[in-house]
C-alpha positions in Angstrom: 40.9 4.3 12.5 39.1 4.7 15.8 40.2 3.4 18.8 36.8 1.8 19.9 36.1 -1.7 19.1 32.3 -0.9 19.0 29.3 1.5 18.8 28.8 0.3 22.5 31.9 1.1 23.9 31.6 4.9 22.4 28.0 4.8 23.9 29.8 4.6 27.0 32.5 7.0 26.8 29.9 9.3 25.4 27.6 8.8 28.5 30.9 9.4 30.8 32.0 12.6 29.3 28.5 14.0 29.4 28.0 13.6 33.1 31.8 15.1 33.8 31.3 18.3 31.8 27.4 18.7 33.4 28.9 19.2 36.9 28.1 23.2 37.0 25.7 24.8 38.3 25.4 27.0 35.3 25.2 24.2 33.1 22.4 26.0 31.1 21.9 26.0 27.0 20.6 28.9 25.5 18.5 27.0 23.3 16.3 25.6 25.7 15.5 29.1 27.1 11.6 28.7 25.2 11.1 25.0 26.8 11.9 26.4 30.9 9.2 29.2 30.4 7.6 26.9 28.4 3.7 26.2 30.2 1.8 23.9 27.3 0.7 20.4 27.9 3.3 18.8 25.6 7.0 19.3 25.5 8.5 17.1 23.0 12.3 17.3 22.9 14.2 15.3 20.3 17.6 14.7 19.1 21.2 13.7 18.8 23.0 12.5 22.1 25.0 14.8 23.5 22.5 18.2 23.1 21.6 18.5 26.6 18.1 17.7 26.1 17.8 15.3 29.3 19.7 17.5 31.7 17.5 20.1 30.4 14.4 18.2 31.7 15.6 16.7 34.6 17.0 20.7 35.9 13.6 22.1 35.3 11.3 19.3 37.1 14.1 19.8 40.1 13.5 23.5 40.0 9.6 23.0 40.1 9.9 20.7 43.0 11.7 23.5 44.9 10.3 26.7 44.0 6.5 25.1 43.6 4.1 23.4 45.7 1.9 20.4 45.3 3.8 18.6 43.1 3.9 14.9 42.5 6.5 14.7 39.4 6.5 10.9 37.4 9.9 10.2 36.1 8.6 6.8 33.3 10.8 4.8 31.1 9.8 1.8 29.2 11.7 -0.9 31.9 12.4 0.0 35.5 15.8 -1.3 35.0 16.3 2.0 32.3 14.7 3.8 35.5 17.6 2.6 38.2 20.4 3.0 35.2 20.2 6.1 34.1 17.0 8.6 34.7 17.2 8.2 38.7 21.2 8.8 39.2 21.0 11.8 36.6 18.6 13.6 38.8 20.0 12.7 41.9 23.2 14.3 40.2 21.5 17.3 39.1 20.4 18.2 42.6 23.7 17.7 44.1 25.0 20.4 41.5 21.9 22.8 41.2 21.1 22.5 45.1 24.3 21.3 46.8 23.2 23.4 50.4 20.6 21.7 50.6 21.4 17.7 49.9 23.8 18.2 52.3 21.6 19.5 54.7 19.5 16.4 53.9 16.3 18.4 52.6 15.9 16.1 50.2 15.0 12.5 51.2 15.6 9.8 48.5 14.9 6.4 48.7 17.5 4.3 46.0 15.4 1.0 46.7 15.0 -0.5 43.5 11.8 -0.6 41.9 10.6 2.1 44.9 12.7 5.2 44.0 11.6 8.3 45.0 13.1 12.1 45.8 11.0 14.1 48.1 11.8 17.6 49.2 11.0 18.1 52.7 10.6 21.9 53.0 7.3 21.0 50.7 6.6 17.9 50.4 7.0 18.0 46.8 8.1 14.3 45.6 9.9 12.8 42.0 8.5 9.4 41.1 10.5 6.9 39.3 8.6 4.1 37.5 8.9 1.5 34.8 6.1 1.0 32.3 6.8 -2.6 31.9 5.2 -2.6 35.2 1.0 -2.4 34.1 -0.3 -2.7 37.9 1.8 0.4 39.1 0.6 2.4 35.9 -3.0 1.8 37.0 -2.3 3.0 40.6 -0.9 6.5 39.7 -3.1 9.3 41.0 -2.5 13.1 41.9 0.3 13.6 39.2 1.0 17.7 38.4 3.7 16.6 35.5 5.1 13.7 34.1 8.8 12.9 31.8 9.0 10.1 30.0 12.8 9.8 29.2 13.5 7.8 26.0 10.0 7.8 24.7 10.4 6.3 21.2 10.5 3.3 23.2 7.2 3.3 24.8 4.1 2.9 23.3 1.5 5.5 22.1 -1.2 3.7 24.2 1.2 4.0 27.5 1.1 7.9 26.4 -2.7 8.2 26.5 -3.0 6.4 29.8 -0.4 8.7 31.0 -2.0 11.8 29.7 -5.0 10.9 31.4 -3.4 10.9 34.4 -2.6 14.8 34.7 -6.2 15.6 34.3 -8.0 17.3 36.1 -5.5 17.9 39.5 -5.0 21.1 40.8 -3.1 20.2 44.0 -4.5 19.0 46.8 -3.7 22.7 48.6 -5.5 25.2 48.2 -3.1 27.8 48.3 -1.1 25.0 45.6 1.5 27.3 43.2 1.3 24.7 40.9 1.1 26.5 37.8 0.5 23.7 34.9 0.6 20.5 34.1 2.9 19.3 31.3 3.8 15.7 30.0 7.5 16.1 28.4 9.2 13.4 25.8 12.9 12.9 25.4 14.5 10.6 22.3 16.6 10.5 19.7 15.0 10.1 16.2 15.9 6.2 16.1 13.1 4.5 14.2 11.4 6.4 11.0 8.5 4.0 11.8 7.9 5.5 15.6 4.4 6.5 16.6 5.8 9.9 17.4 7.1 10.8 13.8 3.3 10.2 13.0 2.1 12.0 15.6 4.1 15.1 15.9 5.9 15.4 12.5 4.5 14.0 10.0 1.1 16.2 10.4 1.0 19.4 11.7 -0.7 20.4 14.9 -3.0 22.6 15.3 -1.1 25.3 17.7 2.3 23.6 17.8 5.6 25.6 18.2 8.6 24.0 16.5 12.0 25.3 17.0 15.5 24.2 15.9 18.5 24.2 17.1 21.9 25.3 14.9 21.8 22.3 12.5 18.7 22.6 10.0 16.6 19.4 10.9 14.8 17.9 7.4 12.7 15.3 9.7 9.5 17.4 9.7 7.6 17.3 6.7 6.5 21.0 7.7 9.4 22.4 9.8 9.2 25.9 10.9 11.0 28.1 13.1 9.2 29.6 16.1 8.4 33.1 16.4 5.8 34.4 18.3 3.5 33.9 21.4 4.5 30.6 23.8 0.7 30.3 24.3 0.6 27.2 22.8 -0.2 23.4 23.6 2.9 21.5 22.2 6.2 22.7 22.0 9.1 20.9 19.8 12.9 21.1 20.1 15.2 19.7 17.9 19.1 20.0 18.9 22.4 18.1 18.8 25.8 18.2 20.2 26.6 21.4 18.5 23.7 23.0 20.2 25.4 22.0 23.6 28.4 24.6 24.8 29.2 22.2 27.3 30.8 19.6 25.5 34.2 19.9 24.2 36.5 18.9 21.5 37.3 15.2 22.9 33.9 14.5 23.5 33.0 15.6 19.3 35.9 13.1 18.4 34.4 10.2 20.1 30.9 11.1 18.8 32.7 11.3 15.3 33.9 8.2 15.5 30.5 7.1 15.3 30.9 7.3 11.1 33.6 4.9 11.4 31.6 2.1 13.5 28.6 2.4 12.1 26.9 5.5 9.7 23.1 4.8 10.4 23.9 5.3 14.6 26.0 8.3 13.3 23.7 9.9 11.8 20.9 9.2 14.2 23.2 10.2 17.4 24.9 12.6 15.9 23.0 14.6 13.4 19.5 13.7 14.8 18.5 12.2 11.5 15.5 9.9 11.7 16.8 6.4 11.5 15.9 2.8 11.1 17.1 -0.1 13.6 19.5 -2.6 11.7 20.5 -0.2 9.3 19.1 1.1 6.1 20.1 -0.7 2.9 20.1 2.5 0.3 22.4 5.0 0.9 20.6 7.3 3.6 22.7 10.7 2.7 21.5 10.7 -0.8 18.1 9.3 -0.1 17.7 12.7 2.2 19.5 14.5 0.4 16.4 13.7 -2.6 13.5 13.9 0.0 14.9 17.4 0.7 15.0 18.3 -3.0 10.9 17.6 -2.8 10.5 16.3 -6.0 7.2 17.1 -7.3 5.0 15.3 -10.3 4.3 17.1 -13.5 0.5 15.9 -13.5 -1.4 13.1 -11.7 -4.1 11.2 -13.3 -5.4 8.2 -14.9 -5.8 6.4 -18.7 -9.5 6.0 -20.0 -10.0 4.1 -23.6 -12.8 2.8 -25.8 -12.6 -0.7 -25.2 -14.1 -3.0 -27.9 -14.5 -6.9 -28.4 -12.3 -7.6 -25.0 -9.6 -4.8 -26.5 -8.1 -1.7 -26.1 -8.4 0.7 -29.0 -5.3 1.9 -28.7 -6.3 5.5 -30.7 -8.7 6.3 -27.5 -6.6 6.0 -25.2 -6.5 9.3 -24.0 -5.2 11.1 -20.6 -7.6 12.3 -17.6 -5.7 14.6 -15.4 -7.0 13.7 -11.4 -5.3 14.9 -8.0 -6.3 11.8 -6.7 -5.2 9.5 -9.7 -3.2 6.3 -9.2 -0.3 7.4 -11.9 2.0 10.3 -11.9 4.1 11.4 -14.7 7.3 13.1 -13.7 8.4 13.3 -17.6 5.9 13.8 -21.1 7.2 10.5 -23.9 9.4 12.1 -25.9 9.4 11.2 -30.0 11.8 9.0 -30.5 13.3 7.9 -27.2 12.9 4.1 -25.2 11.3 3.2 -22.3 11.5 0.4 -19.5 9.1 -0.7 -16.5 8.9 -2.8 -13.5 5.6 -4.1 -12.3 5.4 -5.5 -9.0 2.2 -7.1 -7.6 0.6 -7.4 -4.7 1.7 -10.3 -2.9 3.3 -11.0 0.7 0.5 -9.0 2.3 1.0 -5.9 0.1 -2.3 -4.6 -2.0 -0.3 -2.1 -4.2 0.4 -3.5 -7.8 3.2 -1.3 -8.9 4.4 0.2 -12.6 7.3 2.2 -12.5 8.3 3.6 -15.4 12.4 5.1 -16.5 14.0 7.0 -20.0 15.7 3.8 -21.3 18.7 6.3 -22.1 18.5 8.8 -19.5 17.7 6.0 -17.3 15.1 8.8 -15.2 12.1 8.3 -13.8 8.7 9.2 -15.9 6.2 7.6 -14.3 4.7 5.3 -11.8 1.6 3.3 -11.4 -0.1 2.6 -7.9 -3.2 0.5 -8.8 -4.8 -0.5 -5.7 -7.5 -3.4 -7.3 -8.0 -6.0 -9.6 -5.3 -7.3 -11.5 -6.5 -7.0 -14.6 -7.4 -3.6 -14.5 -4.0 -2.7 -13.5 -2.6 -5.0 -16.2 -4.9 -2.4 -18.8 -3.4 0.7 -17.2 0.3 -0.6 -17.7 -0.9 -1.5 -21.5 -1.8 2.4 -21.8 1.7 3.8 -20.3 3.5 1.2 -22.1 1.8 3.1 -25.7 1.5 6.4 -24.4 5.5 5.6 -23.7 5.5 4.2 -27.1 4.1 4.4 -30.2 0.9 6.6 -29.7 3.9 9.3 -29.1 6.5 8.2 -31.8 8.8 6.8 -29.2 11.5 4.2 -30.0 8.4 1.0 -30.1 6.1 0.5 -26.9 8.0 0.5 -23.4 9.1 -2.5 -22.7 7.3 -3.8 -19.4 8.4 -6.5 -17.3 6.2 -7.4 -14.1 6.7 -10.0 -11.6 5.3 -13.0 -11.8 5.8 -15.2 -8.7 2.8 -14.6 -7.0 0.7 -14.3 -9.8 1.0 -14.5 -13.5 -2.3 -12.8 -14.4 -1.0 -9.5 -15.4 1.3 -10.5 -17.9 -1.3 -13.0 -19.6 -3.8 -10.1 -19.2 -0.9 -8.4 -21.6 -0.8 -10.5 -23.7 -4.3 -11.0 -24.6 -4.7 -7.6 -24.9 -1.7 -8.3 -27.5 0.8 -6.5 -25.6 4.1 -8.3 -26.5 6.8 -5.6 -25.8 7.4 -7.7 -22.7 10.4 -8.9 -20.7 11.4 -12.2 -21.0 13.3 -14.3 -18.9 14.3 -17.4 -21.1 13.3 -19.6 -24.2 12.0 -23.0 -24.1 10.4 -25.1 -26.5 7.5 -25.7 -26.9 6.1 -29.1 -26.0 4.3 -30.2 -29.2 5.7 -27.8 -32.0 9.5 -27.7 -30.3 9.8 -23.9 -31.5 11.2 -21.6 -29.3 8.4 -19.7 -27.0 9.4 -16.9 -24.7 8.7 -17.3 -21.3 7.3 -13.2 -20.0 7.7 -12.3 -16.7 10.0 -11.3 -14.2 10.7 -14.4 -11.5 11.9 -13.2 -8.3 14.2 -15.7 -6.9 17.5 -15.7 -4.7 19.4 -15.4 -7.7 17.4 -12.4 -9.5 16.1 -10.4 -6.5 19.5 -9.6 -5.1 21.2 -8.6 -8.4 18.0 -6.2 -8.6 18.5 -4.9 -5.5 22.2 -4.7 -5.9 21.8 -2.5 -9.3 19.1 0.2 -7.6 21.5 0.2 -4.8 24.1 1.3 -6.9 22.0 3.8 -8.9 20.5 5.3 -5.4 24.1 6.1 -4.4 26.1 7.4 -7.3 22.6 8.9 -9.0 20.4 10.2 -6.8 19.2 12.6 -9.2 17.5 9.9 -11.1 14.8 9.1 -8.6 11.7 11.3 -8.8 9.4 9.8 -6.6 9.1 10.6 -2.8 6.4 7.5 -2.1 9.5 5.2 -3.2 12.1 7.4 -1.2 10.1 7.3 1.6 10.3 3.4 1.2 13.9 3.2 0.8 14.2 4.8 4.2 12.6 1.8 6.2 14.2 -1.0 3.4 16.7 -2.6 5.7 19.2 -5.4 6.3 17.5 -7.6 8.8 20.0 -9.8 11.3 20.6 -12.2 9.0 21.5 -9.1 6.3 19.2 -10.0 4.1 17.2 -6.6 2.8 13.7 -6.1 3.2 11.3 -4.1 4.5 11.1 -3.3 8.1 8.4 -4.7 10.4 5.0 -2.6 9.2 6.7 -0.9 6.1 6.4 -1.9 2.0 8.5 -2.5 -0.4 6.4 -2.3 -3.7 8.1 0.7 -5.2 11.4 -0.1 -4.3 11.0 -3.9 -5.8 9.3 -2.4 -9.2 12.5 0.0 -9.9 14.6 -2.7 -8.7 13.0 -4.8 -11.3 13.0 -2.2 -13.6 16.7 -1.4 -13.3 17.0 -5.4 -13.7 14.9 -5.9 -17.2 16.2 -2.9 -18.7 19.1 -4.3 -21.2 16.2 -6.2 -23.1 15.4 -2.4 -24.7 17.3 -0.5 -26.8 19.3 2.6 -25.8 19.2 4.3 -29.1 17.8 7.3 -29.5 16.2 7.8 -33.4 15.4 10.7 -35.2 11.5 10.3 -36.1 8.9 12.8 -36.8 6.1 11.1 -37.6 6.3 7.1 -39.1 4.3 5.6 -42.2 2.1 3.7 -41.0 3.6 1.0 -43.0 6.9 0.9 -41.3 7.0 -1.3 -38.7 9.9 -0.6 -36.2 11.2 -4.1 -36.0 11.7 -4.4 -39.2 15.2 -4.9 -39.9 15.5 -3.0 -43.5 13.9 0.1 -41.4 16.2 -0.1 -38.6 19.2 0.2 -41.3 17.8 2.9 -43.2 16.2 5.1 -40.4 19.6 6.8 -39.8 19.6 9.2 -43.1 15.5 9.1 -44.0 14.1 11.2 -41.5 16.7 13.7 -41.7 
């Protein structure tokens, strides 16, 4: 059990311990050796706490003010408050330690005035700059800047980036004999939001000439992570590191970062392993859910169903398969003879415009398929009616998959399936009916705060102990911004969807209405129907 009460109070201690063992002037990490010789226009440095990263930044812009002239160096956070905190006192700390003759000789003149702070170095002129982007009219008024950091940047916007970027063009130092030698905007954060601008901007795409290095724990963040080697004449430069990548911090320091797991795994995992994270907490399992992405799993084929379609119906013979890279359904396993299969449809509702099939082995309980059907409803409904046969009887499976899509937003799909006579559907009571008083079933799946949780609850449960199961990286992708909001409720985070997740929720939900059994068919008569009860009882020894 760990002795801290709270993430907070280990945030602290953290904090504390770093600034004790990065007293020495030779507080230097190897890794970082590429980012000080480093002259590109974008140094983007990003991680776990504890790797250095910041004292890193703040020793090289203290060197440059020194050994350079012409310099007018920005120091930015988001709030000047983050500016007075943290930022200002680490540099005035790193020059007491890198340049202790001279701050005591009083060769550099800083001004602590809040809201004004600034470092100049008298033997130059050279100043550091300290100001808060919640500030707009001080943003507008900077001029003559040679470099800029912008410490914590995941919390700044990607507009206050641009205005900052144009800011460093065009100066070449007032001096003529200037030794600037370039200009160069640098970014410090840890990975805390999988939703930040900077994830889409440096990671997500790659680049054109960007140089990506990692430090000694493999980081899985990139969609197209690389090791540098080669030429440094480059624009962008990105360094990935952690704790482990930092020889100055010692075995106390690792314990209190450890007990990070204990408090709370989402802030260990962004803090310490410099995993991307998602504030509140994801609600699936994040370890597995990475562990999948990592995996890459990769559709069979991609395509789409076309059919002869004849007084308002689908000939069910025609349908055939039309392989398309840029087809709405991909099938991660063929129908195979003999063997069940379950959906969940979700439709677009809530300000989604996805209407969602997803598709399992009733028995296996895999994935096979999933359906992302962007227009009208009824169209979709026809492309669920061709998976549901194609995973059904136009293969010899165990009767038509059984499909169950919500209907609280709109009940069109399902009566679209069952005019086109589709009846393999999910069913979530009986009533009678008005006028007759037989029994009628009532298709659809109703999302309410009885059934949505359970749903969740089950694909929870499945994400965690089978991870295996789950073949599609457009729903794992999802899962990793499908959070518990403040009042724990899950849901997707602000500007994320949760179409796929809510379809194999649904789908992990409606399965027990189809069988499990696997039967031994090779081809059927056309005269057996498989509902037939004498057929079920005599199936086991006819088709041997």
């Amino acid at each position: 059990m760990s002795k801290y009460s709270n993430v907070s109070e280990i945030k602290i201690e953290l904090r504390n311990r770093l600034i004790e063992k990065n007293t020495r002037v030779d507080a230097r990490n190897s890794v970082y050796d590429t980012y000080r010789r480093f002259a590109g226009r974008y140094a983007v440095l990003i991680g776990g706490s504890g790797s250095g990263k910041s004292y890193e930044i703040a020793d090289k812009h203290i060197d440059r003010l020194v050994r350079e002239d012409g310099h007018r160096i920005l120091c930015v956070r988001a709030e000047q408050k983050q500016i007075t905190e943290s930022q200002f006192p680490l540099i005035v700390s790193r020059i007491k330690t890198r340049y202790p003759t001279e701050f005591a000789a009083d060769k550099f003149q800083i001004n602590k005035s809040r809201g004004n702070e600034k470092i100049t170095y008298a033997a130059n002129g050279n100043q550091l700059i300290f100001w808060g982007l919640d500030d707009p009219d001080k943003l507008r008024s900077i001029f003559d800047i040679t470099s800029i950091w912008v410490e914590e940047a995941d919390q700044t916007t990607e507009e206050a980036l641009r205005e900052l970027d144009r800011r460093l063009r065009g100066y070449r130092g007032k001096n003529k004999n200037s030794t600037v030698k370039y200009m160069q905007l640098s970014l410090s954060f840890n990975p805390v939001s999988v939703l930040s601008w900077l994830k889409k901007r440096f990671f997500d795409q790659q680049v054109p000439g960007q140089v990506m290095l990692c430090g000694e724990r493999p980081f899985t963040g990139c969609s197209f992570w690389q090791d540098f080697a080669g030429s440094l004449d480059t624009d962008t430069l990105v360094i990935h590191t952690t704790y482990l990548d930092n020889r100055f911090t010692d075995e106390h320091y690792e314990k209190i970062l450890m007990a990070l797991k204990d408090q709370d795994e989402e802030e260990f995992n962004v803090f310490a392993l410099g995993m991307w994270g998602v504030a509140g907490g994801t609600f699936f399992s994040k370890s597995s859910v990475n562990q999948r992405i990592a995996d890459n799993p990769t559709p069979l084929k991609t395509g789409y169903f076309e059919f002869d379609y004849r007084s308002e119906r689908i000939v069910d013979d025609s349908i055939r398969w039309v392989d398309d890279p840029g087809g709405y359904i991909k099938i991660y396993e063929e129908p195979q003879s003999g063997w069940p299969y379950a959906a969940g449809g979700d439709t677009a509702g809530e300000g989604s415009d996805m209407n969602i099939g997803y598709f399992t082995n009733n028995v296996t309980l895999m994935d096979v398929a999933v359906l992302c059907y962007q227009y009208d409803e009824d169209l979709y409904a026809r492309q669920m009616y061709c998976l549901g046969k194609w995973y059904g009887r136009l293969n010899n499976c165990n009767g038509d998959a059984l499909i169950g899509i919500e209907a609280k937003f709109s009940t069109h799909p399902v009566k679209e399936l069952m005019r086109l006579g589709y009846n393999e559907q999910y069913y979530r009571e009986e009533r009678p009916d008005s006028i007759t008083g037989k029994l009628r079933k009532i298709y659809g799946f109703d999302t309410n705060s009885a059934t949505r949780p359970a749903a969740l609850g089950m694909l929870r449960s499945e994400v965690r102990e089978h991870p295996e199961r789950i073949k599609s990286l457009d729903l794992l992708f999802e899962m990793t911004t499908f959070v518990k909001n403040e009042k724990g409720r899950p849901e997707a985070a602000q500007g994320a969807h949760d179409d796929l997740v809510m379809a194999r929720a649904i789908n992990c939900y409606i399965a027990h209405q189809k069988t499990t059994e696997v039967i031994k068919v090779e081809c059927l008569p056309d005269w057996i129907e498989e509902d037939d009860e004498e057929f079920r009882g005599l199936q086991e020894g006819f088709f041997d």
